[in-house]
Backbone as CSV, one residue per row, in Angstrom:
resi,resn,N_x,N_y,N_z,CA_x,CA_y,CA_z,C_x,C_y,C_z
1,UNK,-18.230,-12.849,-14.184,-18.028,-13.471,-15.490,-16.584,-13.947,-15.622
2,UNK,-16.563,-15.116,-16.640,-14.962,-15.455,-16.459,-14.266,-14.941,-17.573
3,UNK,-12.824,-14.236,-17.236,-12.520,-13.369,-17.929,-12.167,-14.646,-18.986
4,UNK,-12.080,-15.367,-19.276,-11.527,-16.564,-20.189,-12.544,-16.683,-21.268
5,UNK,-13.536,-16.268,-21.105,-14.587,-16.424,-21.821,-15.326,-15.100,-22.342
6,UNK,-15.242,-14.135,-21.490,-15.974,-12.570,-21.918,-14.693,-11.839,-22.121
7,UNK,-14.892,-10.584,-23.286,-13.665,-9.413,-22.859,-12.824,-10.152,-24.293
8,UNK,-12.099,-9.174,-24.785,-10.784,-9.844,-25.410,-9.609,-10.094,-24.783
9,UNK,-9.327,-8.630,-24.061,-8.006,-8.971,-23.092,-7.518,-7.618,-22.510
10,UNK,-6.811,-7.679,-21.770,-6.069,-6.462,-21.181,-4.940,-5.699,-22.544
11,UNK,-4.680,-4.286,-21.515,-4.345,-3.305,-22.381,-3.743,-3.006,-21.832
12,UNK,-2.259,-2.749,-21.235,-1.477,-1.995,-20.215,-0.717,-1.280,-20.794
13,UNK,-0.738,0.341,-20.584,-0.478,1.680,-20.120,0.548,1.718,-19.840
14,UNK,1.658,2.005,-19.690,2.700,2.520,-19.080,3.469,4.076,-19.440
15,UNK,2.950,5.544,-18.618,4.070,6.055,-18.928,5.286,6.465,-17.991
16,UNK,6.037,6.288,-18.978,7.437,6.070,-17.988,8.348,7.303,-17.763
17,UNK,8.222,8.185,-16.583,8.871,9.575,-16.439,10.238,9.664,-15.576
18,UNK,11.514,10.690,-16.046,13.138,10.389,-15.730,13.599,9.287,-15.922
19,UNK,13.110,8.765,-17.120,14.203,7.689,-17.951,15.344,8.249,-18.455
20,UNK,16.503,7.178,-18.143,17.879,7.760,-18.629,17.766,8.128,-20.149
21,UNK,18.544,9.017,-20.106,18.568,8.940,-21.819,19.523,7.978,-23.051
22,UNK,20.292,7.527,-21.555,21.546,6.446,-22.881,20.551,5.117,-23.011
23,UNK,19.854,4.841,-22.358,18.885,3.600,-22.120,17.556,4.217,-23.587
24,UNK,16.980,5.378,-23.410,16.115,5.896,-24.058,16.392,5.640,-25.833
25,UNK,17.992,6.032,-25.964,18.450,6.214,-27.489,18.969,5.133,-28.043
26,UNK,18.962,4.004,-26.785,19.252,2.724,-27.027,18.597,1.730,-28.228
27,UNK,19.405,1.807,-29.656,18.583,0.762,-29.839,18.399,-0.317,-30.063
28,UNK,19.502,-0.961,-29.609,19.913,-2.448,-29.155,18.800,-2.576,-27.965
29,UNK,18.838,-1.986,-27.332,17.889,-1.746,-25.771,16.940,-2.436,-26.376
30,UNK,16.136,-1.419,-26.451,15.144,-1.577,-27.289,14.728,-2.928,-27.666
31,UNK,15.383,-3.201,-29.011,15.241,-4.304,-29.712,15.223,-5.790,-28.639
32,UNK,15.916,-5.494,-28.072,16.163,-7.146,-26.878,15.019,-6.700,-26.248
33,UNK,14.617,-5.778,-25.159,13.245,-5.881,-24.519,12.125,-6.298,-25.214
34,UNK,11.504,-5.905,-26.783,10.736,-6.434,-27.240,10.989,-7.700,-27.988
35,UNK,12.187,-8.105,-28.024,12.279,-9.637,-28.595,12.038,-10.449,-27.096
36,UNK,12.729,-10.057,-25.941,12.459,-10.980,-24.900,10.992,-11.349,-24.005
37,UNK,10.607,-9.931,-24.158,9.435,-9.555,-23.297,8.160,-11.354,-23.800
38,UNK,8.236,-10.978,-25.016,6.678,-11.843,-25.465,7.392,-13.563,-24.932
39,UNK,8.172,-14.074,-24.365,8.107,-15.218,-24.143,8.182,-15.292,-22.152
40,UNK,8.712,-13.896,-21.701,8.931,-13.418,-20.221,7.078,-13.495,-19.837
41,UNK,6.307,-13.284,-20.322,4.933,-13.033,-20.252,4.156,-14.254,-20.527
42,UNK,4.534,-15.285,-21.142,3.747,-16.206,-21.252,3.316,-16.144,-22.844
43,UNK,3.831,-15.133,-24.217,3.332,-15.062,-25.235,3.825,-15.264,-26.477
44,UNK,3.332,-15.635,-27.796,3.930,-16.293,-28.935,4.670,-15.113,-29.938
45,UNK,5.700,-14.636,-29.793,5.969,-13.740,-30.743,6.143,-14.491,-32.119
46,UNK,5.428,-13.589,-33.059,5.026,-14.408,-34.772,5.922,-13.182,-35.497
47,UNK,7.064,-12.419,-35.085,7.532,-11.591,-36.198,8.937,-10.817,-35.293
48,UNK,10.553,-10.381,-35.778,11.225,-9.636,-34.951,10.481,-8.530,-34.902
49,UNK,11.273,-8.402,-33.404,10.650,-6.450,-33.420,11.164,-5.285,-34.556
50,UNK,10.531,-4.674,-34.731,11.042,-3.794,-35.400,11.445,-2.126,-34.639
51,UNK,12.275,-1.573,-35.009,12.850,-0.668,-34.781,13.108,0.512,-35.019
52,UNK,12.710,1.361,-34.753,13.185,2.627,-35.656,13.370,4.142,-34.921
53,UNK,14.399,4.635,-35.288,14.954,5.949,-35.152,14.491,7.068,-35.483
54,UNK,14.137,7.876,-34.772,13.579,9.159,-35.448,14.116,10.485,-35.150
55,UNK,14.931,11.064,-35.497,15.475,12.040,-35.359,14.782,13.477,-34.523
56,UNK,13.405,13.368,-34.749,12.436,14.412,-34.579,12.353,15.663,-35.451
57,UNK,11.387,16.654,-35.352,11.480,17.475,-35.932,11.683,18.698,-35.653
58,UNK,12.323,19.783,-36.282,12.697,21.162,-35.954,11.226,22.023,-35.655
59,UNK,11.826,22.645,-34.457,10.063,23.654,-34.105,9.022,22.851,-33.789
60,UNK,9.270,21.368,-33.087,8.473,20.415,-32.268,8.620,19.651,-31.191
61,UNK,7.942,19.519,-30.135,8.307,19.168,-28.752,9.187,17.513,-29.304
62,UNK,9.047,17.308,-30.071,9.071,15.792,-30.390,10.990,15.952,-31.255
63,UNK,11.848,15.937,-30.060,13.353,16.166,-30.413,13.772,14.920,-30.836
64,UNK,13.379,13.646,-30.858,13.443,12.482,-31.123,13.380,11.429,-30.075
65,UNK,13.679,10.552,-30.674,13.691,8.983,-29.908,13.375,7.716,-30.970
66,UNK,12.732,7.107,-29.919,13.014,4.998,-31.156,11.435,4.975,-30.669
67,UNK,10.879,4.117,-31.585,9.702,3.597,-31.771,9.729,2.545,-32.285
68,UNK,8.680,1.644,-31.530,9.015,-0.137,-31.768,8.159,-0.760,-31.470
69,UNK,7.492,-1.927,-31.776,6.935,-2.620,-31.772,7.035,-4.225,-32.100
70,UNK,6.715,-5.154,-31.509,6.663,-6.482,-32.129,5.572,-7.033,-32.233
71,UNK,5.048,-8.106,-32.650,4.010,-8.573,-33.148,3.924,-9.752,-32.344
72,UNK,2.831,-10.297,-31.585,3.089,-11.429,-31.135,1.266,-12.459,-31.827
73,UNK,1.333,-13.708,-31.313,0.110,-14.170,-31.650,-0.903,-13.612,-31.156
74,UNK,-0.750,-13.047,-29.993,-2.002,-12.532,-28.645,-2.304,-10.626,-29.452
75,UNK,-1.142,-10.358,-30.095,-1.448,-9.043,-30.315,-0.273,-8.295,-30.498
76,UNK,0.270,-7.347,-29.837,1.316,-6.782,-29.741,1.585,-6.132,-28.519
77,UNK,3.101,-5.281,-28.726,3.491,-4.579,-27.447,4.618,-3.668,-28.475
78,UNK,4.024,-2.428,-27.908,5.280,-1.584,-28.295,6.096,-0.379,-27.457
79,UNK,6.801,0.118,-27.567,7.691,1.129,-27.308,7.805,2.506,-28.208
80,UNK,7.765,3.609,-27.284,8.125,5.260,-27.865,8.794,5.885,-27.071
81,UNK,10.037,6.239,-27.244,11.052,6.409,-26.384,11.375,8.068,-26.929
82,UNK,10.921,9.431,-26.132,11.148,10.666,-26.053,12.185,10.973,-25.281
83,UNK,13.776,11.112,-26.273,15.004,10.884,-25.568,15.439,12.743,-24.535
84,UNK,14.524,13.827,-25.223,14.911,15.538,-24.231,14.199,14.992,-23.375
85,UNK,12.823,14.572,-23.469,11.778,14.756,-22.305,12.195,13.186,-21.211
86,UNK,12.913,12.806,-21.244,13.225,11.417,-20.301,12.246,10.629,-20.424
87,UNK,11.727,10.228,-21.025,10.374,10.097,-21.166,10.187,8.140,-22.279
88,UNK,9.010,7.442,-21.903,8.699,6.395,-22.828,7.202,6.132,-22.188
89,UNK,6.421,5.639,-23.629,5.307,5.087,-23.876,5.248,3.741,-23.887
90,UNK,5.015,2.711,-23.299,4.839,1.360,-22.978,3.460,0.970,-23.096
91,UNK,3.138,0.122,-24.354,1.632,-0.267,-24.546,1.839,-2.078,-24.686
92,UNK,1.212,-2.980,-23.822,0.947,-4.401,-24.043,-0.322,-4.736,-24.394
93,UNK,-0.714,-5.440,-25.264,-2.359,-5.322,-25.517,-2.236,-6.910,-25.814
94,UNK,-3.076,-7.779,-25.375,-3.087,-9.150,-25.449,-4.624,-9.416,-25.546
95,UNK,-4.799,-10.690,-25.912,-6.211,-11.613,-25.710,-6.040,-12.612,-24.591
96,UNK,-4.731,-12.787,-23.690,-4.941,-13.439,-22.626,-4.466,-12.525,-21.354
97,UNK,-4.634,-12.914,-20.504,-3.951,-12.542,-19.232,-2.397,-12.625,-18.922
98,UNK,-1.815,-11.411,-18.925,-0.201,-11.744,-18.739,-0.037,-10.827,-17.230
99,UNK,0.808,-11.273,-16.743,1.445,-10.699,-15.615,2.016,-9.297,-15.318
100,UNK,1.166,-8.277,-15.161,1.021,-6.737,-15.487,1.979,-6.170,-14.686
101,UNK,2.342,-6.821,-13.475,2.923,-5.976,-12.563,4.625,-6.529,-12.760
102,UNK,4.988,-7.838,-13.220,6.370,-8.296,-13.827,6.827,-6.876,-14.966
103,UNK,5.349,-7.179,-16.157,5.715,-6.236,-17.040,6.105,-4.713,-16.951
104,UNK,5.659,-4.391,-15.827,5.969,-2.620,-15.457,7.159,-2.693,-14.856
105,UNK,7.155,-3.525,-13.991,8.736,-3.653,-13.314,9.998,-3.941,-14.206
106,UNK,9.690,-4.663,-15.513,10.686,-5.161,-16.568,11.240,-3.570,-17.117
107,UNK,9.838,-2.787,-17.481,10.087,-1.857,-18.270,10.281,-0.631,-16.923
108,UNK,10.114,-0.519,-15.948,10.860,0.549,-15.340,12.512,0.245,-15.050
109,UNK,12.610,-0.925,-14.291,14.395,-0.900,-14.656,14.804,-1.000,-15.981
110,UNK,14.240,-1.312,-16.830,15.129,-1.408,-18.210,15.323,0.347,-18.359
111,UNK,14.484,1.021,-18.399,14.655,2.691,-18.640,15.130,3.263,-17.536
112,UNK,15.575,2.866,-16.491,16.081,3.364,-14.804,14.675,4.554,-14.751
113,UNK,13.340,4.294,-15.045,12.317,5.518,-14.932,12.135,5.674,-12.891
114,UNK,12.013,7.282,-13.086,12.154,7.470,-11.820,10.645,7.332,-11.415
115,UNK,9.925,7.342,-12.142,8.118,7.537,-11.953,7.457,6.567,-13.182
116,UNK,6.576,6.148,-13.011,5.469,5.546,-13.771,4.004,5.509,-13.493
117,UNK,3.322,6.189,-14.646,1.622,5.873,-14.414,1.464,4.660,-15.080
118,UNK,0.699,3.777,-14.762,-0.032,2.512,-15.265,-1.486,2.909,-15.249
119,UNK,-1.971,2.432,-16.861,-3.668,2.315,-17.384,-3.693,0.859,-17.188
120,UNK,-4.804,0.473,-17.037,-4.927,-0.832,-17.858,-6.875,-1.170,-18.240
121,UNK,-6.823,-1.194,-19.549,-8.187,-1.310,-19.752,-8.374,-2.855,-20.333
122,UNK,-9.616,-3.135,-19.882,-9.988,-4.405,-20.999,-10.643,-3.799,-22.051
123,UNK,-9.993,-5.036,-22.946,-10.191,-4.610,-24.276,-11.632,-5.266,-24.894
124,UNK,-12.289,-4.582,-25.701,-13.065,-5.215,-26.288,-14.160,-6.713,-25.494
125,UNK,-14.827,-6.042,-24.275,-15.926,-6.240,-23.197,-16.701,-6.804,-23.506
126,UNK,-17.532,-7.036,-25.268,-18.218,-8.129,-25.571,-17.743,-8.613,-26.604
127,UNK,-16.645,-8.970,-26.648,-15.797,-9.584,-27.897,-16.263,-10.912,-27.432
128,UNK,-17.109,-11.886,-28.308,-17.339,-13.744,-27.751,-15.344,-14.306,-27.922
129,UNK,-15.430,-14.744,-27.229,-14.166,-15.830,-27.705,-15.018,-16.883,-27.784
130,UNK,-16.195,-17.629,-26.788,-16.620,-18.571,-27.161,-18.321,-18.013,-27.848
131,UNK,-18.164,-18.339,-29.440,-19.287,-18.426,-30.441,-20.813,-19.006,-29.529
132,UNK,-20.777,-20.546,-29.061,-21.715,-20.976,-28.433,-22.448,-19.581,-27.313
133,UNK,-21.272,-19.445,-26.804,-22.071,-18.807,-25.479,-22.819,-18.017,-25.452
134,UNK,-21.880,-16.930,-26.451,-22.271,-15.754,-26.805,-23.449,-15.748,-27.481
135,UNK,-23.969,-16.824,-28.239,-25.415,-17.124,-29.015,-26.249,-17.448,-27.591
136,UNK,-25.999,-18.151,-26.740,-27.003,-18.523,-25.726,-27.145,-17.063,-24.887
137,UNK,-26.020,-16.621,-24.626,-26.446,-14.938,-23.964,-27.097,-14.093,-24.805
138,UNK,-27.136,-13.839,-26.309,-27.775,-13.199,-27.468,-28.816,-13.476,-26.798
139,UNK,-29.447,-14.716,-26.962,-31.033,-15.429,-27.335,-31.644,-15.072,-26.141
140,UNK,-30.827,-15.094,-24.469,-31.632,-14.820,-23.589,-31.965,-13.003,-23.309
141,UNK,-30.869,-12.533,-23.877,-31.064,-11.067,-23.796,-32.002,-10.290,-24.740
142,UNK,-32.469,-11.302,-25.428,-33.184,-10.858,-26.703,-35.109,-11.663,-26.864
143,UNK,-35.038,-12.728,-25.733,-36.201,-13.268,-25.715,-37.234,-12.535,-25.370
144,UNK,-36.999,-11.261,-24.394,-38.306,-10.373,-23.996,-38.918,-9.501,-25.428
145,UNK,-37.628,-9.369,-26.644,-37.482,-8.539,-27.677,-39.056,-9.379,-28.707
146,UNK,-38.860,-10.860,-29.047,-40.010,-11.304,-29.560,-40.998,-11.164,-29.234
């Protein structure tokens, strides 16, 4: 099937393990990777990234870090940056095809991460992009049904 036509789009995973921490608490960092990323990929960013600091909380694994996201036309991409644990969450979720393996490589040197797992799921498997088709595949999957 052509992915242009079935599927909504890819979903890429990234977690990113022995990230520096001056890179991690960065949040200039930050902010430029998700303002640059959506045009490095081929995509329309419709909003700045946004940014934010979180101190974390007392008596929780979660000592802080930045959380971020931008908005693009295709969808979004964001960032969660766990500054004790060396640690970041990297999510790209689009309706087209972007270049998965640029994007992991962008975001492992930007964090100097010594390790990375990559997911990548398609998203939404009978989402029609094209209305027509999806009525002509309905009608034939459904003709034994009458």
């Amino acid at each position: 099937m052509n992915q242009n036509l079935y599927g909504f789009g890819p979903h890429l995973k990234l977690d990113l393990r022995g990230c520096s921490k001056e890179k991690l608490s960065d949040l200039k960092l930050v902010y430029f990777l998700l303002d640059d990323l959506p045009a490095k990929i081929g995509m329309t960013k419709i909003a700045p990234p946004q940014v934010i600091s979180y101190p974390g909380k007392e008596g929780s694994f979660d000592k802080g870090g930045i959380s971020a996201f931008v908005l693009i036309a295709e969808s979004h991409a964001t960032i969660h940056t766990f500054i004790e644990q060396e640690y970041a969450f990297v999510d790209i979720f689009s309706c087209k095809e972007f270049d998965i393996e640029f994007a992991e490589k962008y975001f492992l040197e930007a964090f100097e991460a010594k390790k990375s797992h990559k997911t990548i799921t398609n998203r939404g498997i009978e989402f029609p992009k094209s209305i027509p088709l999806a009525t002509e595949i309905v009608k034939e999957e459904r003709k034994d049904i009458n």
